[in-house]
C-alpha positions in Angstrom: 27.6 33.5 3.2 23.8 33.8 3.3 21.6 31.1 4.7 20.6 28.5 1.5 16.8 27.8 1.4 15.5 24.5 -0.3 11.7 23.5 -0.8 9.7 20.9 -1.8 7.0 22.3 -4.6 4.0 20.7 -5.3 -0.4 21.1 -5.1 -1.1 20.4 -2.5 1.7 20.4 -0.7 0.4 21.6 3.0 0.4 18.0 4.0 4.0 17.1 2.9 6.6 15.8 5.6 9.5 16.4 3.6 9.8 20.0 6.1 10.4 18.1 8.7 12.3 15.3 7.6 15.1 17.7 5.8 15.1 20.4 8.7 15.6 17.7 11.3 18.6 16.4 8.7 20.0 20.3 8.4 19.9 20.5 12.1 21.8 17.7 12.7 23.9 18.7 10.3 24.9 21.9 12.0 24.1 23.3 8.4 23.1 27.4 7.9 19.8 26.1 5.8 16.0 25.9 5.7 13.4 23.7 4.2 10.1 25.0 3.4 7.3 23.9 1.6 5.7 25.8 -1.4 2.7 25.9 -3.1 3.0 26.1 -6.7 -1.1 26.4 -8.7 0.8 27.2 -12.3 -0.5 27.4 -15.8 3.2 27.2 -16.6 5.1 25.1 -13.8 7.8 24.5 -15.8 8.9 28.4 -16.1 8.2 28.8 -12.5 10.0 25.9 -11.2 12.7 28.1 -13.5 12.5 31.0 -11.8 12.8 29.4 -8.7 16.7 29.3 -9.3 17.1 32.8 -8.3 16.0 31.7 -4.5 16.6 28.7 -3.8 19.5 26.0 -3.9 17.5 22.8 -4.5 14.2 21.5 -4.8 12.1 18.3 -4.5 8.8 18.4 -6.7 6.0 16.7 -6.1 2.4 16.0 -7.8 1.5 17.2 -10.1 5.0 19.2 -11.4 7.5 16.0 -11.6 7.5 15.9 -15.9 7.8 20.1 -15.5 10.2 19.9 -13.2 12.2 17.8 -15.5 11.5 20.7 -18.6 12.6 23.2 -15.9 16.2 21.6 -15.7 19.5 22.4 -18.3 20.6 19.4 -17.5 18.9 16.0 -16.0 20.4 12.3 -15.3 20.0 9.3 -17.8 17.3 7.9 -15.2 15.4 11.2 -14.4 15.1 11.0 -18.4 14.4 7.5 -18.7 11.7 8.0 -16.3 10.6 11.1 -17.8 10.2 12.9 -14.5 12.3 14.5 -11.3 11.1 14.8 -8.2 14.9 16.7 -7.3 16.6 19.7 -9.0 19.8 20.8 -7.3 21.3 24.1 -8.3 24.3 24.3 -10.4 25.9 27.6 -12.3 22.5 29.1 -11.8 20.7 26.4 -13.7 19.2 23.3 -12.3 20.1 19.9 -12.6 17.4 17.0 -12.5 17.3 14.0 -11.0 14.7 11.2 -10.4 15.6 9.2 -6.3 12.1 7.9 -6.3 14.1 4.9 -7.9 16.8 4.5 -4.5 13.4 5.4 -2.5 11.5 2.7 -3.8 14.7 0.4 -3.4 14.5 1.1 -0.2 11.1 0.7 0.9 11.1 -2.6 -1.2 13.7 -3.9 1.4 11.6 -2.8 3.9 8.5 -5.0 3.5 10.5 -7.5 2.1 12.6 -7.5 5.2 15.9 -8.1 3.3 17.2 -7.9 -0.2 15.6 -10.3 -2.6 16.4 -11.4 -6.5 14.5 -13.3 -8.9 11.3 -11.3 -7.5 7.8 -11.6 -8.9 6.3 -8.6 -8.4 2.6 -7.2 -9.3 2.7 -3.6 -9.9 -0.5 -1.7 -9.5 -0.5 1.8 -11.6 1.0 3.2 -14.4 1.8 6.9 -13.2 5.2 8.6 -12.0 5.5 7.0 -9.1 5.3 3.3 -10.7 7.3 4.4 -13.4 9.8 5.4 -10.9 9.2 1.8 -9.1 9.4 -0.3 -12.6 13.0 1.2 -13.3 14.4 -0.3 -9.7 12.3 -3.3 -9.9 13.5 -3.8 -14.3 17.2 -3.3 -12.9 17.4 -5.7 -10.6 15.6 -8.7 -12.6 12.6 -8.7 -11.4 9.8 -10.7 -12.7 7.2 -7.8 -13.4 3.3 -7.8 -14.0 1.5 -4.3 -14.6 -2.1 -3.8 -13.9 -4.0 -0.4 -14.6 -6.9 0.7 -15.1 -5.7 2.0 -18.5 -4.6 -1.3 -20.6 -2.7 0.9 -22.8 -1.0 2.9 -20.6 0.6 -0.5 -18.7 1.3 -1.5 -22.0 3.1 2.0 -22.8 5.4 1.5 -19.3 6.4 -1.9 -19.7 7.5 -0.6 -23.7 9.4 2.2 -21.8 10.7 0.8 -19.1 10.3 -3.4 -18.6 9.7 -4.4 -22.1 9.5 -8.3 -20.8 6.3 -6.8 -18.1 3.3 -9.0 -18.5 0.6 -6.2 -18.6 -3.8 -6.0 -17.6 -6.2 -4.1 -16.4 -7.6 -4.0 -12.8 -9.4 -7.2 -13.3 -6.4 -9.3 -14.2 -5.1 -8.3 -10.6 -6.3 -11.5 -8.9 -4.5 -14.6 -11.2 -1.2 -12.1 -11.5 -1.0 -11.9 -7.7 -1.3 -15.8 -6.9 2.1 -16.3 -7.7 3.4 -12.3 -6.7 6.3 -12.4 -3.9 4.7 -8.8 -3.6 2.1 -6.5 -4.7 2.8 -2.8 -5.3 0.1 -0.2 -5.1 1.4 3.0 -6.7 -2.5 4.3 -8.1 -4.7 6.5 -5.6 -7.5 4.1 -6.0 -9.4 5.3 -2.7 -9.8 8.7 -5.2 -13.1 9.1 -7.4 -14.8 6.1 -5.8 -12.4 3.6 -6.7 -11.2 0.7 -4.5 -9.0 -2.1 -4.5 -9.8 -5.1 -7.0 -9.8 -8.7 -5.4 -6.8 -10.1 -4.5 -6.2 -13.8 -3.0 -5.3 -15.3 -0.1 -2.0 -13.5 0.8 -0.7 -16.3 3.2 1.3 -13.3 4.7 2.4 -12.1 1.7 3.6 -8.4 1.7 1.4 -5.5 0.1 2.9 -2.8 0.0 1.8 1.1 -1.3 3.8 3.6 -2.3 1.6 6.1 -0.1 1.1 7.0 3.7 -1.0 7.9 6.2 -5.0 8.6 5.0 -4.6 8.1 1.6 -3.1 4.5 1.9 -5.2 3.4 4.9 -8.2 1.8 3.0 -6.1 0.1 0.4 -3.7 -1.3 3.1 -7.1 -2.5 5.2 -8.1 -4.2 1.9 -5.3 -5.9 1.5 -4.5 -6.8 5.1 -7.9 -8.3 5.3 -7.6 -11.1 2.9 -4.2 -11.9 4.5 -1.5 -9.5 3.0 0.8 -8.1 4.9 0.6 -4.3 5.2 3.4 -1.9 4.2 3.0 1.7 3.4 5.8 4.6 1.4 7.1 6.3 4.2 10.3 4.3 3.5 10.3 5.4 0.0 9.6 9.2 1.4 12.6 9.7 3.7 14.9 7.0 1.1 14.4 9.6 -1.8 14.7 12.4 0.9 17.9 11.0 2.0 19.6 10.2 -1.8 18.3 14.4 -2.0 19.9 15.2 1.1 23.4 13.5 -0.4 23.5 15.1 -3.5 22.6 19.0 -2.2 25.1 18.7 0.7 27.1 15.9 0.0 26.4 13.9 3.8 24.5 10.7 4.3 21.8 11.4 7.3 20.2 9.6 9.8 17.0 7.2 7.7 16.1 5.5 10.7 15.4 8.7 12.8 13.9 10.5 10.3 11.3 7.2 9.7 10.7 7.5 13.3 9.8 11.3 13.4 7.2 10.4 10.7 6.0 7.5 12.2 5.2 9.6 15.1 3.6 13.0 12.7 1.3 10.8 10.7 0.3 8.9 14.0 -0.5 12.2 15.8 -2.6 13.4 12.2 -4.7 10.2 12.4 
């Protein structure tokens, strides 16, 4: 039996740890496999992602392919629907099948800075792109008490329709009053891209902040935050937690989080 090859697809994708988070997890597995990463420029993602069938035995996607990813798939869970996009496409009868674990991801890195499991949360969600939509479907299932801020009033409006149809929605300005009575404040928007910064936010009396990105591209908005008394949590729990709910449904074995966290820890320390 030949040696199965998976990939995570995206542009750009050179910077991605999900290589050596799934490569560490095949190794310890003792499994004949390899993770790559790919670099998909497309006028037509969702035919390539296709095609990709042929080679490979599963995927993860990443910006900007998630929605074609999930046009790419014969067949795709309720949530990856729900959603609207996958982020993991496992092979099956030549076809793929879609999913969407940014959902047990975010679960996971929600735990995380919250140090615990938590109900009854009021949470301030920051963004209205894949990745919140992915965040708004955990946060909607478990109860949570949800405020959406974007910079695109409509577009909140348009996820908390979808997704948490009792959300309080605003723009970027109404950050500020939602986030005096937040348990937690979400970041899921790149706003250190195109000039943009974070908006005000209150005292956070050690409150935690947390953003759904790592490394460079959550530093300033974690420095922001951490300055007027937040405390700072960035998404490499949500990377290896949707790596890991991948690595369960492609090989059917639970792998070790923690060490995986660790060797990350340690690759975005040594980038810095």
């Amino acid at each position: 039996m030949s040696r199965k090859l998976f990939a995570v697809v995206g542009d750009p994708v050179s910077h991605s740890l999900s290589p050596l988070i799934h490569n560490r997890w095949i190794a310890e597995a003792g499994l004949d496999a390899h993770y790559c990463a790919l670099h998909l420029q497309s006028t037509n993602a969702a035919a390539d992602i296709r095609a990709l069938a042929c080679e490979y035995s599963g995927l993860n996607v990443t910006l900007p392919h998630k929605i074609a990813a999930l046009e790419a798939a014969s067949a795709s869970t309720p949530e990856a629907r729900a959603i609207g996009a996958a982020n993991t496409l496992a092979l099956a009868d030549g076809a793929w099948t879609a999913y969407n674990t940014d959902v047990a991801g975010f679960s996971d890195a929600l735990v995380a800075a919250l140090d615990g499991h938590r109900t009854h949360l009021r949470v301030v969600m920051i963004g209205a792109g894949g990745a919140a939509r992915a965040a708004v479907a955990s946060l909607a299932a478990s109860g949570a008490r949800l405020a959406i801020v974007n910079r695109s009033l409509a577009n909140a409006k348009m996820l908390a329709a979808d997704l948490a149809p009792g959300a309080e929605t605003g723009d970027l300005s109404q950050l500020a009053p939602f986030a005096e009575t937040a348990d937690i404040v979400v970041n899921s928007a790149s706003l250190g891209h195109a000039g943009g910064s974070l908006p005000a936010l209150p005292p956070g009396k050690g409150r935690p902040f947390l953003d759904l990105s790592y490394g460079k591209a959550s530093a300033q908005t974690l420095e922001t935050a951490a300055t007027s008394g937040w405390t700072p949590h960035d998404g490499l729990p949500m990377l290896v937690g949707q790596a890991a709910a991948a690595f369960r449904i492609w090989f059917g074995i639970s792998p070790d989080e923690a060490g995986a966290l660790k060797a990350c820890r340690e690759a975005v320390a040594a980038r810095a």
